[in-house]
MIGUZA-549421 format. One record per residue (C-alpha): residue in three letters; z, y, x. Coordinates in Angstrom, 1 decimal. Layout:
residuo ALA	zz Z	yy Y	xx X $
...
This chain:
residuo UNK	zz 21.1	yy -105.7	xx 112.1 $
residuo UNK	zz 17.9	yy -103.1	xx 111.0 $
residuo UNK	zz 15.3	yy -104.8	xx 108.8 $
residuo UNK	zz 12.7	yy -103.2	xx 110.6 $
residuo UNK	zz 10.4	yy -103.8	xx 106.9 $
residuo UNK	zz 13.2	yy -102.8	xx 104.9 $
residuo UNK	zz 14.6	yy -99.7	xx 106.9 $
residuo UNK	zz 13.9	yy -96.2	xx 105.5 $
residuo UNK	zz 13.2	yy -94.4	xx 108.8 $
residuo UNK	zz 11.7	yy -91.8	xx 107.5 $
residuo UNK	zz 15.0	yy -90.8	xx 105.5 $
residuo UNK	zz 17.1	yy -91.4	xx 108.6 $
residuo UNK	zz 15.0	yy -88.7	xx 110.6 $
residuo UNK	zz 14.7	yy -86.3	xx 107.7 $
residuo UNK	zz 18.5	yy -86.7	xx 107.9 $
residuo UNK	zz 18.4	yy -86.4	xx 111.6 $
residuo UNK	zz 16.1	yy -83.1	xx 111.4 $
residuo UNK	zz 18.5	yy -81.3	xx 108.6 $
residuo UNK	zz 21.6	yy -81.9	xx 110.7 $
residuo UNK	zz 19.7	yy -80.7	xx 113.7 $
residuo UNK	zz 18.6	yy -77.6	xx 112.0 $
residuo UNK	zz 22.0	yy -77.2	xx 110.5 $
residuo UNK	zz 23.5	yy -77.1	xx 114.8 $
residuo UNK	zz 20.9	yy -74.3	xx 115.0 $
residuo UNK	zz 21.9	yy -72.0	xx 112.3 $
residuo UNK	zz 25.6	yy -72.7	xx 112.8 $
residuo UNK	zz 25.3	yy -71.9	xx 116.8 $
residuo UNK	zz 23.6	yy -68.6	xx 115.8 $
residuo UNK	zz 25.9	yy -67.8	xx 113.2 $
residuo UNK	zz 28.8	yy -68.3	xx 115.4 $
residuo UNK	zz 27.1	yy -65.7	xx 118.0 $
residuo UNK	zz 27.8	yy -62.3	xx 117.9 $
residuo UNK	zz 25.0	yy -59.9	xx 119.6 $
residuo UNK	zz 26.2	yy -56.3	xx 120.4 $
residuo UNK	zz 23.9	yy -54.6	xx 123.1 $
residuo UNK	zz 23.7	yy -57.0	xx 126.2 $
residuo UNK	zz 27.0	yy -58.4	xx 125.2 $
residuo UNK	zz 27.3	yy -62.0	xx 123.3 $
residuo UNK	zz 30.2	yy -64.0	xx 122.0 $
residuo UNK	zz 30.2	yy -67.1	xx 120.7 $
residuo UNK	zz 32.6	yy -69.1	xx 118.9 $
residuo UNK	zz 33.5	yy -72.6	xx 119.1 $
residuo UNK	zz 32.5	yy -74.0	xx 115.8 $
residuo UNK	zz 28.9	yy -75.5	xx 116.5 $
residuo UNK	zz 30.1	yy -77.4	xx 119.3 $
residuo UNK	zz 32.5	yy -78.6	xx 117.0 $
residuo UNK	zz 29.7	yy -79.4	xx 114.6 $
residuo UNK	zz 27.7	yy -81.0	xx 116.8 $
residuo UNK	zz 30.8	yy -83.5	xx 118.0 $
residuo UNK	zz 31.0	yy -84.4	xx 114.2 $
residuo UNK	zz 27.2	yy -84.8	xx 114.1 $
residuo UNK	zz 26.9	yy -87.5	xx 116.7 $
residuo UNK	zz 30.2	yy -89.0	xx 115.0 $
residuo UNK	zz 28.5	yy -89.1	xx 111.5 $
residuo UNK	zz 25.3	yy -90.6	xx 113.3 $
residuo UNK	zz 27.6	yy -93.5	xx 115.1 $
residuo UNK	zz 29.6	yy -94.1	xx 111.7 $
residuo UNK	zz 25.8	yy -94.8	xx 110.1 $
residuo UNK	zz 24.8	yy -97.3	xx 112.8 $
residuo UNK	zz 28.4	yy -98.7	xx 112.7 $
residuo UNK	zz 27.9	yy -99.0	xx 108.8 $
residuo UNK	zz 24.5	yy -100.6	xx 108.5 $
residuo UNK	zz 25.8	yy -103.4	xx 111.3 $
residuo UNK	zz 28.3	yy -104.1	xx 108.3 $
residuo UNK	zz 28.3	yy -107.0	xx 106.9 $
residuo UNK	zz 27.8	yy -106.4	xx 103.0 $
residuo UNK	zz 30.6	yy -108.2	xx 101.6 $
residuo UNK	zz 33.1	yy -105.7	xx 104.3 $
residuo UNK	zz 31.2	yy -103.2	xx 102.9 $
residuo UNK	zz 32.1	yy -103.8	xx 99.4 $
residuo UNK	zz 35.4	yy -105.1	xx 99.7 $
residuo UNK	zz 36.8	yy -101.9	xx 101.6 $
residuo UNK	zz 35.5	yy -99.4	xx 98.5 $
residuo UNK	zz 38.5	yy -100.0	xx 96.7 $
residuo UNK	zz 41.2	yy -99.7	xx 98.8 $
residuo UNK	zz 39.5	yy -97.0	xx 100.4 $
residuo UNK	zz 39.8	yy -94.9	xx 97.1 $
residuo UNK	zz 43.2	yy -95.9	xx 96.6 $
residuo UNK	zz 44.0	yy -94.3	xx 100.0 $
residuo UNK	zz 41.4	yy -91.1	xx 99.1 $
residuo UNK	zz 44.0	yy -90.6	xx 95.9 $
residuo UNK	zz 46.9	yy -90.8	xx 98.2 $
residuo UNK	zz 45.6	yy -88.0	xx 100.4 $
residuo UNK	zz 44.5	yy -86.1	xx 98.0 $
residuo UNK	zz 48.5	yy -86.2	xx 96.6 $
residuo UNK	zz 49.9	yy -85.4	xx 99.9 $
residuo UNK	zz 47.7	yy -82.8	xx 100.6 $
residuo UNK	zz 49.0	yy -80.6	xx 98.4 $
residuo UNK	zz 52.4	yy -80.6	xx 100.2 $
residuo UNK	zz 50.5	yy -79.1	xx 103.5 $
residuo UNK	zz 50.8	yy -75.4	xx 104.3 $
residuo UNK	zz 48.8	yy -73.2	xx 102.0 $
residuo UNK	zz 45.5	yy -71.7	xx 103.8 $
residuo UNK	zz 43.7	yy -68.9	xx 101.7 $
residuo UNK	zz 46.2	yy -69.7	xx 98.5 $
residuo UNK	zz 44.7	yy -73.5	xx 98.5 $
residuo UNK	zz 46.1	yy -77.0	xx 99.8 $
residuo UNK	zz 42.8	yy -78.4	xx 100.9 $
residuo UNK	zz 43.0	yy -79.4	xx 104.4 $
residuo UNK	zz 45.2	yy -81.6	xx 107.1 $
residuo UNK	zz 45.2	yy -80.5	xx 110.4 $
residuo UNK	zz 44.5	yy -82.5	xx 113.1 $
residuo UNK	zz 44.4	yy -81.3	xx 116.8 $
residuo UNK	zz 42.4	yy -78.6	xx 115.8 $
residuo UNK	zz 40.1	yy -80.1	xx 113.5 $
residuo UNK	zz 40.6	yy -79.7	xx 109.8 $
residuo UNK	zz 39.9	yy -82.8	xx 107.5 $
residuo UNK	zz 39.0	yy -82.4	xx 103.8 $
residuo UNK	zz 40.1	yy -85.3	xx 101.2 $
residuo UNK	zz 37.9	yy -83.8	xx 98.7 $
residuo UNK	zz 35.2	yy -84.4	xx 100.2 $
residuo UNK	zz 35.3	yy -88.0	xx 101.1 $
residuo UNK	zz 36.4	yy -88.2	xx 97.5 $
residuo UNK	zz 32.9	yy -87.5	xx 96.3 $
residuo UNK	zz 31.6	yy -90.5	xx 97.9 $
residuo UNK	zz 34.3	yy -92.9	xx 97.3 $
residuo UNK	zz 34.3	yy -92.1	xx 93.5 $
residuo UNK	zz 30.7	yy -92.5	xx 93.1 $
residuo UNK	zz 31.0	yy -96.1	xx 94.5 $
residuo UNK	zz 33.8	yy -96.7	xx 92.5 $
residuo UNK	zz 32.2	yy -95.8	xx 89.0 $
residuo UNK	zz 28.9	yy -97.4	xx 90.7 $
residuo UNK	zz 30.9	yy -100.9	xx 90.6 $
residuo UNK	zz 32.7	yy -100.6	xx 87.3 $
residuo UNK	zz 29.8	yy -99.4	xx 85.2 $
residuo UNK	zz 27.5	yy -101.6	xx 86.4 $
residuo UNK	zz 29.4	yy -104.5	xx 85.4 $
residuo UNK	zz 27.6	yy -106.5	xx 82.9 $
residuo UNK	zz 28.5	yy -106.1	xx 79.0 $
residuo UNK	zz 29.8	yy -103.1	xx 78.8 $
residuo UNK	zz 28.8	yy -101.2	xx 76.1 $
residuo UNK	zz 27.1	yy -97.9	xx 76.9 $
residuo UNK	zz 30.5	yy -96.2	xx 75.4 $
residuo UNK	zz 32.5	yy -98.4	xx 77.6 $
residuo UNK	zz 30.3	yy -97.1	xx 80.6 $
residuo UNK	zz 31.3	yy -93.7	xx 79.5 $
residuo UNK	zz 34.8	yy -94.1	xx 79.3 $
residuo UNK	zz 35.1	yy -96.1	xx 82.5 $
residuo UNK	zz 32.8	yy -93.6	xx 84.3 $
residuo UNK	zz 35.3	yy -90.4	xx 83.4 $
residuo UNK	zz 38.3	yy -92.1	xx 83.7 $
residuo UNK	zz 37.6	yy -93.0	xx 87.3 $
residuo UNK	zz 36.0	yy -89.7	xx 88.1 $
residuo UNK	zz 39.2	yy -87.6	xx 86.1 $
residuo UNK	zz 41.8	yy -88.6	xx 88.4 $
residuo UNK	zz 40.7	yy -86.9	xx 91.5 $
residuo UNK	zz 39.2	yy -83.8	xx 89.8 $
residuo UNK	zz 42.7	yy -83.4	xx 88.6 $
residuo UNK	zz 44.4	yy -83.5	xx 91.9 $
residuo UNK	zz 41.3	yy -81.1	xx 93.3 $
residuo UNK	zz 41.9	yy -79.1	xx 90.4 $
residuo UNK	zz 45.6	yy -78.8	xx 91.7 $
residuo UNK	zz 44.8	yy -77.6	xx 95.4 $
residuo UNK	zz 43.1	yy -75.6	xx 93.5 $
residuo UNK	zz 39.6	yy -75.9	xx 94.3 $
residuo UNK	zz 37.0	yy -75.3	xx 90.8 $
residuo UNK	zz 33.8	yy -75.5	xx 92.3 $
residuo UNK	zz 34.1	yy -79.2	xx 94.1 $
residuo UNK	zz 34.9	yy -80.5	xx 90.7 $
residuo UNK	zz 31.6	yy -79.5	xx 89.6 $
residuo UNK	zz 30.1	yy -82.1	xx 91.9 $
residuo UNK	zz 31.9	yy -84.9	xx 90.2 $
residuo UNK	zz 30.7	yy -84.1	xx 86.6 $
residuo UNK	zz 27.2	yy -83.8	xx 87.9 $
residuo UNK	zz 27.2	yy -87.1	xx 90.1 $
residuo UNK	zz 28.6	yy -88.9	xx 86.8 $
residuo UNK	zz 25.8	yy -87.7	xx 84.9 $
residuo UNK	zz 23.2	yy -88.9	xx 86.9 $
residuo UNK	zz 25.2	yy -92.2	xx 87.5 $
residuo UNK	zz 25.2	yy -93.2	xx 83.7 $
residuo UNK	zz 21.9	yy -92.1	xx 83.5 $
residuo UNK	zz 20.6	yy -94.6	xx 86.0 $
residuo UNK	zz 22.9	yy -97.0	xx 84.1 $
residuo UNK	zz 20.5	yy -96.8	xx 81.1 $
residuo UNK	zz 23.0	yy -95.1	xx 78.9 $
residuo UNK	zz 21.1	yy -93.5	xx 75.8 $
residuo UNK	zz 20.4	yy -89.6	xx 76.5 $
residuo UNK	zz 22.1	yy -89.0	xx 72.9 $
residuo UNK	zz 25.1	yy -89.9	xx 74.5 $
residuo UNK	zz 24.3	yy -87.5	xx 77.6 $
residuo UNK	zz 23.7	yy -84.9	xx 75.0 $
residuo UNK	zz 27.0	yy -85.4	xx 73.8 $
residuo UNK	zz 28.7	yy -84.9	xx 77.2 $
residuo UNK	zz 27.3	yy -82.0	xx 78.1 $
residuo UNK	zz 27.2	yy -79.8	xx 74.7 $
residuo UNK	zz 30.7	yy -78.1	xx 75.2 $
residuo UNK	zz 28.7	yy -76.5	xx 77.7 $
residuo UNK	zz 26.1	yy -75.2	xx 76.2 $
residuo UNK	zz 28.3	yy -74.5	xx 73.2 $
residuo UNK	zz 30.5	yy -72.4	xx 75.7 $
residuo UNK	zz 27.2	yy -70.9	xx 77.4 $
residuo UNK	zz 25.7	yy -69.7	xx 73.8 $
residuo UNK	zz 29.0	yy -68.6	xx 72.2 $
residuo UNK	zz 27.8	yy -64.9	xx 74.0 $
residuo UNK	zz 26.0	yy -64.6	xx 71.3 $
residuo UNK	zz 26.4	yy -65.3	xx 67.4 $
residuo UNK	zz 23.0	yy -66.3	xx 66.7 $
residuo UNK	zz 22.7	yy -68.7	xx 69.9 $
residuo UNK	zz 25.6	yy -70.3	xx 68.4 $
residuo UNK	zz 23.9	yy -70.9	xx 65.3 $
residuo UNK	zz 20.9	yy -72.0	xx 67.0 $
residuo UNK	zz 22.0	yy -74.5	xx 69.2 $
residuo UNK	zz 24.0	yy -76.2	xx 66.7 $
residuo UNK	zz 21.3	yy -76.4	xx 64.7 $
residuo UNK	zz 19.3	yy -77.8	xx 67.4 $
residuo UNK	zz 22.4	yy -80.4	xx 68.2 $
residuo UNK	zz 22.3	yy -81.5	xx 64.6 $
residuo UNK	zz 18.2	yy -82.0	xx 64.6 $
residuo UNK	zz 18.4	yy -83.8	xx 68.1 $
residuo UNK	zz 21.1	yy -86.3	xx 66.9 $
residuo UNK	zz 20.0	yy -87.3	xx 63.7 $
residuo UNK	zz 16.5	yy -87.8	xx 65.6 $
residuo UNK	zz 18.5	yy -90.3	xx 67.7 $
residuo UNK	zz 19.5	yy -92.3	xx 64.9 $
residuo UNK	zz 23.1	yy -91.3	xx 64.9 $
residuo UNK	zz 25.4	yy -91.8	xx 61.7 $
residuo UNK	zz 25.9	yy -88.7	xx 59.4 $
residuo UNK	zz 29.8	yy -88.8	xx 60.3 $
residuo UNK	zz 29.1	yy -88.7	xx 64.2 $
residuo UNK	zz 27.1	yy -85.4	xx 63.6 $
residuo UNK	zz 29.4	yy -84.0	xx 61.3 $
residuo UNK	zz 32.4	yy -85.1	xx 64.1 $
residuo UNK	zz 30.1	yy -83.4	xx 67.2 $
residuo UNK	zz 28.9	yy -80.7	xx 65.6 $
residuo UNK	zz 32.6	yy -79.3	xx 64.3 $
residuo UNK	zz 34.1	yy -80.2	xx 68.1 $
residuo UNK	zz 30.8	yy -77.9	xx 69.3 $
residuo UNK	zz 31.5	yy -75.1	xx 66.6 $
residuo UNK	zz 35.0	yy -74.9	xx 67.4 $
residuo UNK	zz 34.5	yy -74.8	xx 70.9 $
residuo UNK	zz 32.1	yy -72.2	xx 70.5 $
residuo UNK	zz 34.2	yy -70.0	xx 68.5 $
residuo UNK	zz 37.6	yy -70.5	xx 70.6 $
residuo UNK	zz 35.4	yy -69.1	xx 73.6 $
residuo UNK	zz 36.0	yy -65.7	xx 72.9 $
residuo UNK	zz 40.1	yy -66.3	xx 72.5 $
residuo UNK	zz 40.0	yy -67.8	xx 75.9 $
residuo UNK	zz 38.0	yy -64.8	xx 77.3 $
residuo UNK	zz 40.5	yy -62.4	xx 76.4 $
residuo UNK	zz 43.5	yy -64.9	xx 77.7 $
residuo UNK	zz 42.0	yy -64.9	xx 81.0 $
residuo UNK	zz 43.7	yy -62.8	xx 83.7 $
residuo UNK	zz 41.8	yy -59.2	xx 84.4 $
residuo UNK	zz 40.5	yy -60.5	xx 88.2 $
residuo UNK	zz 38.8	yy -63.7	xx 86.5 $
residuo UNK	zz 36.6	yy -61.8	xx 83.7 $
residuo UNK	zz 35.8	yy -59.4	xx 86.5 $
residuo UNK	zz 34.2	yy -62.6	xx 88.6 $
residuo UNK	zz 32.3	yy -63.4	xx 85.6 $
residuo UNK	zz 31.4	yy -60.1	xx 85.0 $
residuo UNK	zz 30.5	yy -59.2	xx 88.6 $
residuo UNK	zz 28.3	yy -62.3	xx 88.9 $
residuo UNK	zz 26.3	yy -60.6	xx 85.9 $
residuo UNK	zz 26.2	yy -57.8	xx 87.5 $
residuo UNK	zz 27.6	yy -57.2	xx 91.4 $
residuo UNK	zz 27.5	yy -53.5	xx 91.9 $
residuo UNK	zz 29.9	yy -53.0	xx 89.0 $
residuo UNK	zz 32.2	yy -54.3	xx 92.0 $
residuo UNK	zz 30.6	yy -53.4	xx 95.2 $
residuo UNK	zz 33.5	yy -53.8	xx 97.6 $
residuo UNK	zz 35.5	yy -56.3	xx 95.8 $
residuo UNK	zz 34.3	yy -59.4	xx 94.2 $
residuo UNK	zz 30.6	yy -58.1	xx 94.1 $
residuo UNK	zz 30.7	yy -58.0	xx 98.0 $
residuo UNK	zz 29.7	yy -61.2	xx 99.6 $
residuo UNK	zz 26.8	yy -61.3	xx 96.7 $
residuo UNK	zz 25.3	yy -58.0	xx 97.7 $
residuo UNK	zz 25.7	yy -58.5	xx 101.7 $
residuo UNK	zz 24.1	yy -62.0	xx 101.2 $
residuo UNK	zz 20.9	yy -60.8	xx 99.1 $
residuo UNK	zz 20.5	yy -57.9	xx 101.5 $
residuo UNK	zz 20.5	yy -60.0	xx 104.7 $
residuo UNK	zz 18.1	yy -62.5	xx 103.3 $
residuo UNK	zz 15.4	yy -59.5	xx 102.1 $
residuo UNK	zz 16.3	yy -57.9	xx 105.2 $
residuo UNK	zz 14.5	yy -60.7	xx 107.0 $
residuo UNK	zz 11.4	yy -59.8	xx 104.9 $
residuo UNK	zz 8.4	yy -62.4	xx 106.2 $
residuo UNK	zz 9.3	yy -63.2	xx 110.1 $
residuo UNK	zz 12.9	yy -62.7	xx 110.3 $
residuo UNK	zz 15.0	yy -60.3	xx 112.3 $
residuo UNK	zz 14.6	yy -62.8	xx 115.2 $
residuo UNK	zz 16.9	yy -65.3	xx 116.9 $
residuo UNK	zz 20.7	yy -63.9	xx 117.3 $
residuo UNK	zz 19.3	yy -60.3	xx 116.0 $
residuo UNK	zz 20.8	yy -60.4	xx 112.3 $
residuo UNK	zz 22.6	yy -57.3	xx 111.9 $
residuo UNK	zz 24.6	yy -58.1	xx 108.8 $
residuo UNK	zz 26.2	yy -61.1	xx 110.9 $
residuo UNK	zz 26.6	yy -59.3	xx 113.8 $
residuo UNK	zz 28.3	yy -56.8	xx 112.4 $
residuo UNK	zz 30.3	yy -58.8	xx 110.0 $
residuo UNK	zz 29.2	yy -57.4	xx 107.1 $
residuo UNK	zz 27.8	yy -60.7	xx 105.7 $
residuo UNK	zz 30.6	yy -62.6	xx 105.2 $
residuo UNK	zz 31.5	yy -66.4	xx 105.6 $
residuo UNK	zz 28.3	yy -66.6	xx 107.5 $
residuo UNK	zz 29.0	yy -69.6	xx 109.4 $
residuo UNK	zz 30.2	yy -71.6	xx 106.0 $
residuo UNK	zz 29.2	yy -70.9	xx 102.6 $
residuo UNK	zz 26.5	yy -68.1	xx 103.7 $
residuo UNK	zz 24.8	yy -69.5	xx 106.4 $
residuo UNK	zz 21.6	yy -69.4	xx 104.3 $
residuo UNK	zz 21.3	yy -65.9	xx 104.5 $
residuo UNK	zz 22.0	yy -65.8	xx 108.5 $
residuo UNK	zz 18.6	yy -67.9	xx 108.3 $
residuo UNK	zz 16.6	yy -65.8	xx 105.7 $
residuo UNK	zz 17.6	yy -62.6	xx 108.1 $
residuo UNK	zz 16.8	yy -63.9	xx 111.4 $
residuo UNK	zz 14.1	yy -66.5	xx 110.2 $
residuo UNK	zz 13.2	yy -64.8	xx 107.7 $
residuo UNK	zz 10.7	yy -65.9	xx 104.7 $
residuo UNK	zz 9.3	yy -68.6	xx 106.7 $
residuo UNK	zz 12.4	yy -70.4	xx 108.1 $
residuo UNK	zz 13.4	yy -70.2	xx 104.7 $
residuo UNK	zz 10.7	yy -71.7	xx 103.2 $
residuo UNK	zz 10.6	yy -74.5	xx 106.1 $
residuo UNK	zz 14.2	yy -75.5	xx 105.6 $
residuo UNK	zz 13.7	yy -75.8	xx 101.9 $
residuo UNK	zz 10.7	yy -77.8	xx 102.3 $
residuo UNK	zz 12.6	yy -80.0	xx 104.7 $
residuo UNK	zz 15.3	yy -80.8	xx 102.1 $
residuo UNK	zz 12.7	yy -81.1	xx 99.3 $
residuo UNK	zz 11.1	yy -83.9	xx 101.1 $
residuo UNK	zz 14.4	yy -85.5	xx 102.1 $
residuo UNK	zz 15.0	yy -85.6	xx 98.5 $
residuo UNK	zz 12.3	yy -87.1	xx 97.6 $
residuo UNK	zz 12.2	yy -89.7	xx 99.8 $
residuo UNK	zz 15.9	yy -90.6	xx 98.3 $
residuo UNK	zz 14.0	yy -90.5	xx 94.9 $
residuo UNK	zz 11.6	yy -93.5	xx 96.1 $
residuo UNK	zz 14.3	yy -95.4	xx 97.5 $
residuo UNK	zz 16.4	yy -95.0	xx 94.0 $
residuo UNK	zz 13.3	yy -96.1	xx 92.6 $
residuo UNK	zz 12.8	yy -99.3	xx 95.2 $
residuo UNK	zz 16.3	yy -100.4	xx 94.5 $
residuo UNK	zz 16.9	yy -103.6	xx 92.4 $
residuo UNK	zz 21.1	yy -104.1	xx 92.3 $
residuo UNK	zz 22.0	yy -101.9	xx 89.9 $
residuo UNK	zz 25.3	yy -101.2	xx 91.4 $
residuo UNK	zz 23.4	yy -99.8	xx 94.3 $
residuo UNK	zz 20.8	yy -97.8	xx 91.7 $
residuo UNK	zz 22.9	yy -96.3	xx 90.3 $
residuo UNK	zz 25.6	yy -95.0	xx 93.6 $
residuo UNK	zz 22.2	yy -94.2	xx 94.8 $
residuo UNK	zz 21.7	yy -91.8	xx 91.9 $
residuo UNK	zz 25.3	yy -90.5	xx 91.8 $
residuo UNK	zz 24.7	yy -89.7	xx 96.0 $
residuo UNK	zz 21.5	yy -88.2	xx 95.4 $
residuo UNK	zz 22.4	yy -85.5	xx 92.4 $
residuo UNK	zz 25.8	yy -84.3	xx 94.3 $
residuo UNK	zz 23.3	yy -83.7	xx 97.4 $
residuo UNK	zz 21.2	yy -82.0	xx 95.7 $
residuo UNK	zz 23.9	yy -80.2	xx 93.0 $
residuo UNK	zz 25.3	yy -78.5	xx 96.2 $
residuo UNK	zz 22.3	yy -77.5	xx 97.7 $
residuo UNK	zz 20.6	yy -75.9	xx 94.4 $
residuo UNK	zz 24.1	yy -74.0	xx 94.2 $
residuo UNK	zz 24.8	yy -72.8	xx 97.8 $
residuo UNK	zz 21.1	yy -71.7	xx 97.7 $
residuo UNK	zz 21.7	yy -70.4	xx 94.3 $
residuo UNK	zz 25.1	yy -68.2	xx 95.2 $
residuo UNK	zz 23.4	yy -67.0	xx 98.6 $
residuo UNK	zz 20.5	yy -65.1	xx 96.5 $
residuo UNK	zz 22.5	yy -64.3	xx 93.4 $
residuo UNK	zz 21.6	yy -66.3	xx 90.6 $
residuo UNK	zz 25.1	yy -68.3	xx 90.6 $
residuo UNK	zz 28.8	yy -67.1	xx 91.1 $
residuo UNK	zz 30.2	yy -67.6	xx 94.6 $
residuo UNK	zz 31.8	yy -70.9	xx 93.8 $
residuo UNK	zz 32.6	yy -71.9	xx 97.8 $
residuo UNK	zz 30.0	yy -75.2	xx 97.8 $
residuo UNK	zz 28.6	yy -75.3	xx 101.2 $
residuo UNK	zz 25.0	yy -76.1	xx 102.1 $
residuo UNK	zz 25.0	yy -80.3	xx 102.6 $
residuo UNK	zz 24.5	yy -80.7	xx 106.8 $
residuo UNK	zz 23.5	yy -77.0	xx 107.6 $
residuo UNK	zz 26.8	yy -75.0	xx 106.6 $
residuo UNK	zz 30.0	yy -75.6	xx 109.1 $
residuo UNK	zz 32.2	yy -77.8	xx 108.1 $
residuo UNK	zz 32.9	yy -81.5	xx 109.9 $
residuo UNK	zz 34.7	yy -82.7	xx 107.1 $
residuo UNK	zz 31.6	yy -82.3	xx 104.8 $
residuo UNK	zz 29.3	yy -82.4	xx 107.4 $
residuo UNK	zz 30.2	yy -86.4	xx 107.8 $
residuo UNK	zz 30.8	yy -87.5	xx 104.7 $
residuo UNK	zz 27.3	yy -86.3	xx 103.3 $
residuo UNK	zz 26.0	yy -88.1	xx 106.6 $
residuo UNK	zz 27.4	yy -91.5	xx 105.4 $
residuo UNK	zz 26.1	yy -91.1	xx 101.7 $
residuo UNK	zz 22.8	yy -91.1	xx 102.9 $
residuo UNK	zz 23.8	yy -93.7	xx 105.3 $
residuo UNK	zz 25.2	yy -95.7	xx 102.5 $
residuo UNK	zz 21.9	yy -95.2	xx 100.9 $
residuo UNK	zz 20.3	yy -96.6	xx 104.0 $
residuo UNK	zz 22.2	yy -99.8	xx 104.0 $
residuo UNK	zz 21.2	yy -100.2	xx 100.7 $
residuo UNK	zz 17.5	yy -100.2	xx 101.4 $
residuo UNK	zz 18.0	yy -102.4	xx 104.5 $
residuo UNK	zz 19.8	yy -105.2	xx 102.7 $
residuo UNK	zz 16.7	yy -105.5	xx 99.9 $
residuo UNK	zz 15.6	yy -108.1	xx 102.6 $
residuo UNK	zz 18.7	yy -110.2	xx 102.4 $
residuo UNK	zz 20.3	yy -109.8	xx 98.7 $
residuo UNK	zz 18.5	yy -109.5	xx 96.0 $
């Protein structure tokens, strides 16, 4: 039953609107324009069953009675593990095991995998005294297991998801930022060991930021070696990688050193989106996607089928349509009083919007190509539904604040 006081409505139309605007972009990518003649492919009707599937799942979900709701987490993970194991025994498609076929329709493990390990660490870490190191260690031993078996199929760039939901999950748990700083400066340390002097900076700064935090002598001494050695291996792992994986690093630096390999989809992306200039090319008149020079289009590029045929203004709109669905999950996080729900909340918010700042960020060129769709406007049913129930999770959530406390 909808708590009509409780209810975020406005979140359920914002969610309504993107996946609306996501049919639209996908039914124009999908069309091919040549003179007076048009194709279409089937994919948006596709999309468009899985919309009104994902939109029946959320009703279905909020009529739930809580207790259902959080009995079946667990055993629904369990299962996500299982098919994320046999998965990998399914036909290879593009050199990865990612999918199962169904009839036609190609379901994704990995990406109901997001979900179900954010409410899984959601429900551990919450638990009441755990230390904040316990929440850590609970937190990445939960999330490990299926990056693992993603990392087998092999598939890098959904991992990335994981790390970044965990971080936002412990940081809604209250866990000291020291210890954030911790977990996240191997990166840095692999980010600055370009550069000599970087490296020498940014330990220095690690050292100043974690004695400000009160830490012991020896735990600065420990983090700061694990940092410097990490730093300094980075360049021994460079040259063990294989020639085509420095040349995607290096290509994402700088594409037209590789113009018709890796640099391709890059540089056919960034010129369909500046072809579109202020107004767009117009509705079905992109001549990078009808041509099929732009690449992917329909998936993991569909943002630049939009900034050539909408140009700088349907750019812009969509943008400010997911910034204010954001936002509104922000206030909700913020009305939320069970922390297990605060913090899956968080967890469901920051691997939204990780994969929209990266698809966004790959189709104009200031991240690598990583294959990270756009959340409810790139093709995809798998994805498409589960990011449909994460917000849908989130708007159980709110309607229950009326009923548990």
């Amino acid at each position: 039953m909808i708590n009509r006081k409780k209810f975020d409505f406005t979140l359920l139309a914002l969610l309504i609107l993107l996946i609306l605007m996501g049919c639209v972009a996908i039914f124009t990518a999908s069309s091919t324009t040549i003179g007076e003649r048009m194709t279409t492919q089937s994919t948006w009707w596709k999309q468009i069953i899985f919309a009104v599937l994902a939109v029946g799942v959320i009703v279905l979900m909020i009529k739930l009675p809580m207790p259902v709701f959080d009995l079946v987490i667990v055993p629904l993970f369990l299962l996500n593990l299982l098919a994320l194991g046999l998965v990998l025994l399914t036909p290879a498609v593009n050199g990865s095991h990612r999918w199962f076929a169904l009839g036609g329709i190609n379901l994704q493990p990995s990406e109901s995998a997001k979900l179900l390990t954010i409410l899984m660490v959601a429900r551990f870490i919450s638990r009441e005294h755990l230390t904040e190191m316990k929440q850590i260690l609970v937190g990445m031993g939960i999330t490990i297991i299926p990056v693992l078996l993603i990392i087998i199929e092999p598939d890098f760039g959904t991992t990335l998801v994981f790390w970044c939901a965990l971080l936002a999950m412990l940081i809604a748990a209250d866990v000291p930022l020291f210890y954030i700083l911790l977990i996240i400066s191997p990166v840095i340390s692999i980010v600055t060991s370009i550069y000599p002097l970087a490296i020498v900076v940014w330990l220095l700064v690690l050292i100043f930021l974690l004695f400000r935090s009160h830490l012991s002598w020896v735990a600065v001494t420990v983090a700061t070696i694990i940092n410097a050695f990490i730093a300094i291996i980075m360049p021994v792992f460079w040259n063990g990688l294989k020639d085509y994986q420095q040349g995607r690093i290096l290509t994402f630096v700088d594409p037209m050193r590789d113009p018709l390999g890796a640099g391709y989809q890059i540089i056919q992306a960034k010129i369909a989106i500046g072809s579109g200039a202020i107004a767009g090319k117009g509705w079905l008149a992109g001549t990078q996607k009808n041509m099929n020079f732009l690449p992917e289009h329909h998936t993991d590029f569909i943002f630049s089928v939009i900034g050539e045929e909408f140009g700088f203004v349907g750019s812009v709109l969509l943008l400010g349509v997911f910034i204010m669905f954001f936002w509104r999950i922000i206030t909700d996080v913020g009305e939320l009083k069970v922390r297990e729900r605060k913090i899956a909340s968080a967890g469901i918010l920051a691997y939204l919007m990780f994969q929209t700042f990266i698809n966004v960020g790959m189709n104009i060129g200031l991240v690598p190509a990583t294959g990270i769709p756009l959340p409810f406007i790139s093709y995809g049913g798998s994805n498409l539904l589960i990011n449909s129930i994460s917000v849908g999770v989130i708007l159980k959530y709110m309607n229950e604040r009326g009923f548990i406390k």
